[in-house]
C-alpha positions as CSV (number, residue, x, y, z in Angstrom):
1,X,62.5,23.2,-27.7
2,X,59.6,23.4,-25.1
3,X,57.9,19.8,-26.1
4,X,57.2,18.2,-22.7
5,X,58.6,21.3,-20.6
6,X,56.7,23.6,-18.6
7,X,56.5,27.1,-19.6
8,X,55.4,30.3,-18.5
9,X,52.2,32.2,-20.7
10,X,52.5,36.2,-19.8
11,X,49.3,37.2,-21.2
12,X,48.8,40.4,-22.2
13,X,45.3,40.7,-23.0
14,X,43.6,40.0,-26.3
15,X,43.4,41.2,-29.8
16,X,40.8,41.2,-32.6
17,X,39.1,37.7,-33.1
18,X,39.5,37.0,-29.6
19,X,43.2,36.6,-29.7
20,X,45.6,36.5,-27.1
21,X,48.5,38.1,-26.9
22,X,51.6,37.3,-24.8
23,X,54.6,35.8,-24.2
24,X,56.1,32.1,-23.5
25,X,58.6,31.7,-21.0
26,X,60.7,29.0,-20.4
27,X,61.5,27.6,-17.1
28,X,65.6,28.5,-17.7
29,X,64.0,32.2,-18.4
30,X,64.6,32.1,-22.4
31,X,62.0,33.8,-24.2
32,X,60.4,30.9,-26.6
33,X,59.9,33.2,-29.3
34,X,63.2,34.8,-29.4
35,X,64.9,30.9,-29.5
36,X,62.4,30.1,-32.0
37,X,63.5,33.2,-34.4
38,X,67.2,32.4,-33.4
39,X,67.0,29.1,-34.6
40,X,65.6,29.9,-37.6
41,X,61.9,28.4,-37.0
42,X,60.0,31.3,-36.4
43,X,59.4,34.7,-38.8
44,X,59.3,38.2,-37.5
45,X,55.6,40.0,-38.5
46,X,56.5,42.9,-40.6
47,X,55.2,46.3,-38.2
48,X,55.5,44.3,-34.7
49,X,56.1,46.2,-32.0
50,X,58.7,44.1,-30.6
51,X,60.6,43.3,-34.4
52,X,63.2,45.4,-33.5
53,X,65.5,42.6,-31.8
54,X,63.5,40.0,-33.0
55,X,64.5,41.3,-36.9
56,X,68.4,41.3,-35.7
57,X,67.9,37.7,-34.5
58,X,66.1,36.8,-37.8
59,X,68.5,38.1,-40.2
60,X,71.7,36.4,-37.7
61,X,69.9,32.9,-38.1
62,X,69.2,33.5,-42.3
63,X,73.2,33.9,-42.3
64,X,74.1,31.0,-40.4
């Protein structure tokens, strides 16, 4: 899905462990995230801020 493509990194700062936090954007403006939980290769974190979407998304892909 982003092999070989340029993407955006929105960094948002860092977390315990020296973590960052952020987002990856493709070039078309997709969220890589959200395509990964569509598609059914990515998990939501139970208690993340942003699972509320990202749960709906989740649940659509386990049904299809």
């Amino acid at each position: 899905m982003a092999k070989n493509k340029v993407v955006i990194v929105r960094a948002y700062g860092t977390r315990d462990q020296g973590r960052l936090v952020g987002e990856v954007w493709l070039k078309d403006h997709r969220n890589l995230g959200k395509e990964l939980v569509k598609a059914g290769l990515a998990r939501v974190k139970p208690g993340a801020v942003t699972a509320g979407e990202l749960t709906r998304l989740e649940a659509d892909a386990k049904d299809a």
